[in-house]
N, C-alpha and C positions, 0 to 999 in steps of 0.2 A: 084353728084346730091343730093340735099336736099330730102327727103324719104316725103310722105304724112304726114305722125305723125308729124315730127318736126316744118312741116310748121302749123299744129293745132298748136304745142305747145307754136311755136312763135308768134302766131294771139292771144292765150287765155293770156299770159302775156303781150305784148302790151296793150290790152284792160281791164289790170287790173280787171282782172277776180278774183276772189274768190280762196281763200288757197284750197278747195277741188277741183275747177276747175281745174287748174295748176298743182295739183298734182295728176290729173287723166289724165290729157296730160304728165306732165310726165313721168309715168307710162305705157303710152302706145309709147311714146319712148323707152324707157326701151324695152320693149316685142319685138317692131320690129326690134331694132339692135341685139338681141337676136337668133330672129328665122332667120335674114338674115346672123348671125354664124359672126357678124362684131365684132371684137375684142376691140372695141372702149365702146364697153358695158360696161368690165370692170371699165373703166375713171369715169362711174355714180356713184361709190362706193367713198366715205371716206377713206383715208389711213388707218384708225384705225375701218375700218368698221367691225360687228362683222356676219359671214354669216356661221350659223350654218345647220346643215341636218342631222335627224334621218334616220339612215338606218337598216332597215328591224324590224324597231319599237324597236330597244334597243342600234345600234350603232352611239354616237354622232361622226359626224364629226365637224371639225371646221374649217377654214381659214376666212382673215383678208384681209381687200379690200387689201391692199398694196402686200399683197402674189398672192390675183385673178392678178390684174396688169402686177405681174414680169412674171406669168404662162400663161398669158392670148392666145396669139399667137398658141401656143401649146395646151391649151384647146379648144378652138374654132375651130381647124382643127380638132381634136377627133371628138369635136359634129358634124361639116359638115361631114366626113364621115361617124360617124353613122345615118345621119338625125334625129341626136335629139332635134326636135319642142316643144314648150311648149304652150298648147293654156288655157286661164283663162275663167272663167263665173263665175257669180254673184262678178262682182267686186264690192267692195265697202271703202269709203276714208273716214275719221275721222280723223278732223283737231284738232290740238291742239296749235294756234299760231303759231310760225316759224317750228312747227313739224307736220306731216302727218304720218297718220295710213294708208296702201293697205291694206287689206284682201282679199283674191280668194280664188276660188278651181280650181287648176292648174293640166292639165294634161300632162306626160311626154311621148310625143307618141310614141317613139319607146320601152317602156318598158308598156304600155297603166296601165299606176302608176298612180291614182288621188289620190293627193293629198288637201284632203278638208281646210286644214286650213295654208294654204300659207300667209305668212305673210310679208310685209316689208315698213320699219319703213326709213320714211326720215325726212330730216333737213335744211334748208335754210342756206347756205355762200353766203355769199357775192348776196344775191336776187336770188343765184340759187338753186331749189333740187339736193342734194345730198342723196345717200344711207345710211343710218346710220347704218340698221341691214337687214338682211336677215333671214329667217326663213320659213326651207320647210321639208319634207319626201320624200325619195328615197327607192328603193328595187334594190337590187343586182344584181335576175333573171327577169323574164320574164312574165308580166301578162298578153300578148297577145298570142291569137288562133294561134295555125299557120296555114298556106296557104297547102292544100292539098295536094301538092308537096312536102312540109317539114315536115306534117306531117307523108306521106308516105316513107319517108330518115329517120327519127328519129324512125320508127317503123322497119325499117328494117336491121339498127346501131343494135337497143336494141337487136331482132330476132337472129341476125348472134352472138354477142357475149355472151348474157347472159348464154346459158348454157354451157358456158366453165370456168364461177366464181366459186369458186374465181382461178385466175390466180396469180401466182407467176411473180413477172415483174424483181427482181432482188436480191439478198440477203437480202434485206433492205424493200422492197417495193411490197406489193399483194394490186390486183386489188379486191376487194371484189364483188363492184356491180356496176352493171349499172342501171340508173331512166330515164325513160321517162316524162316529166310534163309540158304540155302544149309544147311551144317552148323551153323549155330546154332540154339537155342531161346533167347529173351528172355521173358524175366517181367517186366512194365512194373510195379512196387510202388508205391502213394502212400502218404504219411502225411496224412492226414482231418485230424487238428486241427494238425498245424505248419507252421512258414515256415521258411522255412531261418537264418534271423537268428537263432532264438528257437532252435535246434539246439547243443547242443554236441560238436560233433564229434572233439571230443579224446576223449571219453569213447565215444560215438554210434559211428564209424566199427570202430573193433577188435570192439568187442561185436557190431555188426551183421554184420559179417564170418565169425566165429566160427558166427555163428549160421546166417547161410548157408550155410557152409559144411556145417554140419550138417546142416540140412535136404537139403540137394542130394546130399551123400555119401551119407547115409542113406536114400534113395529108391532104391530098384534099379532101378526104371526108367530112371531118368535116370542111372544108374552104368551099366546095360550101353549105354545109348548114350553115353555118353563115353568107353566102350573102345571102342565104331566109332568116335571122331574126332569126336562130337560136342562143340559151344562150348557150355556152358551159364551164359547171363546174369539175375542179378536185380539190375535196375538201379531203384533208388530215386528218388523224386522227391517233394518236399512237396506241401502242398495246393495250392498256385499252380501244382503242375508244372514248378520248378525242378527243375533234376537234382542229385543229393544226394550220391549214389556208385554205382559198379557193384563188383560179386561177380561174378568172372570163373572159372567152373570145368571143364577142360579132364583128358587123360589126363596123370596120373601128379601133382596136387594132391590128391586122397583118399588116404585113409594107408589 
């Protein structure tokens, strides 16, 4: 079944509508195959499309339509489990000939992230919008309240463990601290004998990963509060208290 948006989209180009017309229908295809978690979203993109995201205001990510594409299937099911919708206001479209400016402020509802200056940049093939760039802000944790049921789980986590820090977890590994904030829990982790120099992380990182992931999935406690919405963080740090990596685990990453 054809979606509401596409049949705008295909009424404002038939009737040779206007470069910001057409590129604010399709923009708002975009958004609805999006929020319906349809994998076909990706297809809007340019193979050499450039779709960048600052995360937590200092870490650039990057992928390239042709990489969304090959990933697509697999990220889309992510977002449907976690219900991560994305809703824009004050949208606004600045034509440049066969190129179109979107600007929003996009918000990212299951981490309630606004994003003010949401950007993306298309290009006309062959009479159709394409993606050319992307350009938005992400955060890692959690900037929603939690539901009074989670927040009474996560005060009650911190409660039982905090005053038994720091805990020694294994030769290698003390638990220092536990954080409460907002819908998050944080696991502050050290490593007692390394530095981060002396770390191989090529090797270090996937296995540490893995491994927390396991521990965290496999806790029930901390699985039904990540089905209320809770962020659960074990973020690592050497003996110096360098930061090493974080283990970010949220609804709909446990299998």
């Amino acid at each position: 079944m054809i979606g509401s948006a596409m049949v705008v989209a295909c009424a404002v180009l038939l009737s040779g509508a206007s470069v910001t017309e057409s590129a604010q229908s399709f923009f708002e295809v975009f958004v609805e195959r999006n929020n319906r978690f349809d994998p076909s979203a990706a297809s809007l993109y340019l193979a050499d499309a450039k779709i960048t995201s600052l995360r937590d205001g200092e870490h650039r990510l990057e992928l390239t339509g042709a990489q969304l594409q090959t990933a697509a299937q697999e990220l889309y099911k992510i977002a449907k489990a976690r219900g991560d919708q994305q809703t824009f206001r004050d949208v606004s479209v600045v034509e440049d000939g066969e190129r179109a400016t979107v600007r929003a402020t996009r918000t990212a509802e299951v981490k309630c992230h606004v994003d003010p200056e949401y950007r993306l940049d298309l290009a006309k093939v062959d009479g159709a919008w394409r993606i050319a760039a992307e350009h938005s802000s992400t955060v890692s944790l959690s900037n929603c309240d939690p539901s009074p049921k989670l927040k009474s789980a996560l005060e009650r986590t911190h409660k039982a463990l905090a005053p038994q820090l720091p805990m020694v977890l294994d030769d290698e590994t003390t638990l220092e601290s536990i954080t409460v904030s907002g819908a998050n829990l944080i696991y502050a982790q050290r490593f007692s004998q390394a530095v981060l120099a002396d770390l191989n992380l090529k090797m270090l990182v996937p296995a540490l990963r893995q491994s927390s992931l396991q521990s965290i999935c496999g806790d029930r406690a901390l699985r039904a509060m990540i089905s209320e919405g809770a962020f659960v963080r074990y973020a690592y740090f050497d003996r110096e208290n360098a930061p090493v990596m974080n283990v970010d685990v949220s609804k709909g990453i446990c299998p």
